[in-house]
Phi, psi and omega in degrees: 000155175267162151223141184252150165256107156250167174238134181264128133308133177321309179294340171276353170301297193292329176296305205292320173299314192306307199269341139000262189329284165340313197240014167059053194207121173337143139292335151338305184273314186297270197006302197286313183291334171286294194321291187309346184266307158330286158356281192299331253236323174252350170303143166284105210244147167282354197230070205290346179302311177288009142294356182261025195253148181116300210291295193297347157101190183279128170266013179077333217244125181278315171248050171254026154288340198262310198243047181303277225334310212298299198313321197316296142333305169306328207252145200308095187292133203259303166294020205284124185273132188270000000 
């Protein structure tokens, strides 16, 4: 890895501490990650859909490439209209 040096505004220091703490996570690894989520996100990709894979981040769930039908059905609508 290289180090980069940035400079923050305090607020953007404290949001960026908050959310570290939240996700149990560096600031350092959020960083590296927004960027590559920038990146990607501005790379000229021929196939732009596929760029959203990834993009929700680790889902806890170990085979769900395998088994999407199953969880999907399992997971709670959250939006339901009467």
């Amino acid at each position: 890895m290289t180090r980069v040096q940035i400079l923050l505004s305090e607020e953007e220091d404290r949001r960026l501490e908050r959310l570290a703490q939240r996700r149990r996570e560096s600031k350092s690894s959020i960083v590296r990650r927004a960027l590559k989520l920038l990146l990607r996100l501005e790379s000229d990709s021929d196939e732009p859909l596929l760029e959203l894979i990834g993009q929700a981040g680790k889902t806890g769930v170990r085979h769900g490439a395998r088994d999407h039908d199953r969880l999907l059905v399992r997971t709670p609508q959250r939006h339901q209209t009467r």
